[in-house]
N, C-alpha and C positions, 0 to 999 in steps of 0.2 A: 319879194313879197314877205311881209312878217309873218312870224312863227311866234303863236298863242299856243299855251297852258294851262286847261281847264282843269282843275284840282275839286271835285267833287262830289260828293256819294251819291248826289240823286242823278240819274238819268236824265232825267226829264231834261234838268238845269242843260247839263251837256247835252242835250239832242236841241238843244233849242239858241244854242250859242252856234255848233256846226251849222244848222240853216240859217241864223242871221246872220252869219258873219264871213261863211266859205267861199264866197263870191269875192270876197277881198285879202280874203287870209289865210295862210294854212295854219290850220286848227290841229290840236292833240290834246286827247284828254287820259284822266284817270281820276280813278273812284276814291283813290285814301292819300292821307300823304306820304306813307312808305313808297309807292308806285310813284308817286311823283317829286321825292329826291332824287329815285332814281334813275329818272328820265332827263331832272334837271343836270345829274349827273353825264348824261351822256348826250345827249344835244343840246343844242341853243337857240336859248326861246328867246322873242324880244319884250314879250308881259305873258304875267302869269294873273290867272283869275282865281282867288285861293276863298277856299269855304274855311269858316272859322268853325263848324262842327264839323268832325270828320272821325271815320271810325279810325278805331288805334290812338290818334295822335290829335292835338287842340291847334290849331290853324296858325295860332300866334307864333306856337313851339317852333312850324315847320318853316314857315315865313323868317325866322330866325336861320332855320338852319341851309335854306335856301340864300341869304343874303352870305352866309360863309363860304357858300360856294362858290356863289355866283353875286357879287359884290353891287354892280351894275343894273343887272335885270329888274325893269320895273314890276310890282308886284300890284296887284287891286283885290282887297280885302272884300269878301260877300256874305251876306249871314241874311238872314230872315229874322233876325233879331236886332234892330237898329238902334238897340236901348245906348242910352249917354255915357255907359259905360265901356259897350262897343269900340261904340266913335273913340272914347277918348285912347282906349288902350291902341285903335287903329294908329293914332298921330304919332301915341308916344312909341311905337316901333319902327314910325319913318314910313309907314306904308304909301304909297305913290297915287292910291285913290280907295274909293269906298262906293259900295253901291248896295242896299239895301234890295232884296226880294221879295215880293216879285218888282222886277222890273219891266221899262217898255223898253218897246226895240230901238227906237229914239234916242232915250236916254244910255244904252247900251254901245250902241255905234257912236254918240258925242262923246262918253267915255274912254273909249279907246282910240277915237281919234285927235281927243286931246293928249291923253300921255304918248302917246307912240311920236307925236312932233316934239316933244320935249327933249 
């Protein structure tokens, strides 16, 4: 079963990925991205769901610092803010997908079942 990385400060965001998605996947989350280097650091996930607001530290930075680790691991970039500037800085760091908030569960589950067969 694949192991998902919810990297986000809102609850909600996380409480609504465990109920869409537990039935197929073991889920782990965390609120900032200090907590979830260091997660990244000691398990292994197969996609991470990474917020580009996040308290302490800017989503891009940790997305970076997540690819040093862990070279491999597909990443999916999330904001509530889907401005062109987003998107574009999303490409130019290699990110593995994008998905704008809110989202539907639909589009959430195609999401991740398209990168996970990649």
């Amino acid at each position: 079963m694949a192991k998902i990385l919810i990297i986000d400060d809102e609850i909600s965001i996380r409480s609504l990925f465990k109920r869409i998605l537990k039935d197929e996947y073991i889920i782990k989350e965390c609120g900032d991205g200090v907590a979830g280097l260091k997660m990244v650091r000691e398990e292994d996930f197969d996609l991470i769901f990474l917020d580009i607001k996040l308290p302490f530290s800017d989503g891009f930075d940790i997305m970076k610092k997540i690819k040093e680790i862990k070279p491999n691991i597909k990443i999916i970039i999330m904001t509530g803010d889907p401005s062109k500037e987003n998107i574009k800085k999303t490409k130019e760091i290699s990110a593995d997908g994008f998905i704008a908030k809110p989202f539907n569960i639909m589009e959430l589950k195609e999401i991740v079942s398209q990168i996970l067969q990649t």
